[in-house]
C-alpha positions as CSV (number, residue, x, y, z in Angstrom):
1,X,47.1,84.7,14.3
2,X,48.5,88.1,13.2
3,X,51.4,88.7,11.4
4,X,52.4,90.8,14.6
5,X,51.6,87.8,16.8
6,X,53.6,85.7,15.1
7,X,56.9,88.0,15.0
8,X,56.3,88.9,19.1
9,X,55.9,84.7,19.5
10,X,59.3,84.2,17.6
11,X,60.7,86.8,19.2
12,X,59.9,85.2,22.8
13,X,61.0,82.1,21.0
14,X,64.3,83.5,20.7
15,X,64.7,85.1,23.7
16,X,64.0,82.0,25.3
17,X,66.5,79.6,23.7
18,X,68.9,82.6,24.4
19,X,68.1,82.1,28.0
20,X,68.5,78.4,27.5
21,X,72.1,78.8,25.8
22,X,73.3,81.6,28.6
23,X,71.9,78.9,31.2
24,X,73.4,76.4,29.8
25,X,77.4,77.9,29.4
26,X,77.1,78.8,33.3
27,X,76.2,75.6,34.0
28,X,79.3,74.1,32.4
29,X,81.1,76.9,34.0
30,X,80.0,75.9,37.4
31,X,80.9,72.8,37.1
32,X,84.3,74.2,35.7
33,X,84.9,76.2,38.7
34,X,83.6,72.5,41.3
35,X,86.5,71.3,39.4
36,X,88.7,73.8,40.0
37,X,87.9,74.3,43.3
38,X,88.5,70.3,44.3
39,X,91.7,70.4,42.8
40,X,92.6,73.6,44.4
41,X,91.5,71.7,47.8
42,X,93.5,68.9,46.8
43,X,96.9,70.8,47.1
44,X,96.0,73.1,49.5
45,X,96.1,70.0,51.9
46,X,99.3,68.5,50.0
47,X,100.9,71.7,50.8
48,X,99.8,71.5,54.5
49,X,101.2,68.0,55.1
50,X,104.7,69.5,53.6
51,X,104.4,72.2,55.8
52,X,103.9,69.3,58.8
53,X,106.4,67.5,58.0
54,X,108.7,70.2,57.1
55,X,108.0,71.8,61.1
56,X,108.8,68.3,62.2
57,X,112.1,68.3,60.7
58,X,112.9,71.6,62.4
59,X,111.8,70.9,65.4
60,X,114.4,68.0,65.2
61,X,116.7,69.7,64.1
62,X,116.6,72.4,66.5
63,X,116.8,69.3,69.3
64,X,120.0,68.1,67.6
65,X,121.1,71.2,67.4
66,X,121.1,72.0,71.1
67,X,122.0,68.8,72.4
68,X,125.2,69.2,69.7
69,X,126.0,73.0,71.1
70,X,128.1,73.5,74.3
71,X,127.2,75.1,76.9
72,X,123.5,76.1,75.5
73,X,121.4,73.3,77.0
74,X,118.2,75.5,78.0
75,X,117.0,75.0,74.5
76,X,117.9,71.3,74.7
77,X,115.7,70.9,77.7
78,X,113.0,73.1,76.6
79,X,112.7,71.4,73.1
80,X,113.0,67.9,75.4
81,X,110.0,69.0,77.2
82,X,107.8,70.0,74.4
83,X,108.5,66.6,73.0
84,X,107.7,64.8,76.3
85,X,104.1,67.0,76.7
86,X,103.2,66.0,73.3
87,X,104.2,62.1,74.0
88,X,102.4,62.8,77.1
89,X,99.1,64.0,75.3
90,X,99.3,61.3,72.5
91,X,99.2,58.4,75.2
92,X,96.2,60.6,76.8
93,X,94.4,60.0,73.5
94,X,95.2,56.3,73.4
95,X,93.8,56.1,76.6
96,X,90.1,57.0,75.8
């Protein structure tokens, strides 16, 4: 081989193990990001479960708030209502 052989050889040589080393840091980044990404999932659905419960609370609230104020028993009943449609759809569900 040639002298010019050789350098063009090593100079794919190098080219390739730089490929190799790029391929190699955006793997680890990938896998950085998986991470990332699962852990971002993970509180995304601890958030919505405070959200649930927090809407719960309100909802009871609002009940106990319209049986407790005079003379404003629309929203009592209404919130009664809601409660019994969704007792209503639960036993539905039991049911199957």
């Amino acid at each position: 081989m040639s002298v010019e052989q050789t350098e063009i050889l090593e100079g794919i040589r190098l080219k390739i193990q730089s490929v190799k080393d790029h391929l190699q840091k955006q793997r680890e980044e990938n896998d950085q990001l998986k991470k990332q990404y699962e852990d971002l999932q993970m509180e995304v659905q601890q958030k919505q479960s405070v959200i649930e419960k927090l809407e719960q609370e309100n909802q009871r609230l609002s009940l106990v708030k319209g049986i407790v104020a005079e003379g404003d028993n629309h929203d009592a009943k209404i919130q009664i209502n809601r409660i019994v449609r969704e007792i209503d759809k639960c036993i539905a569900l039991l049911n199957r």
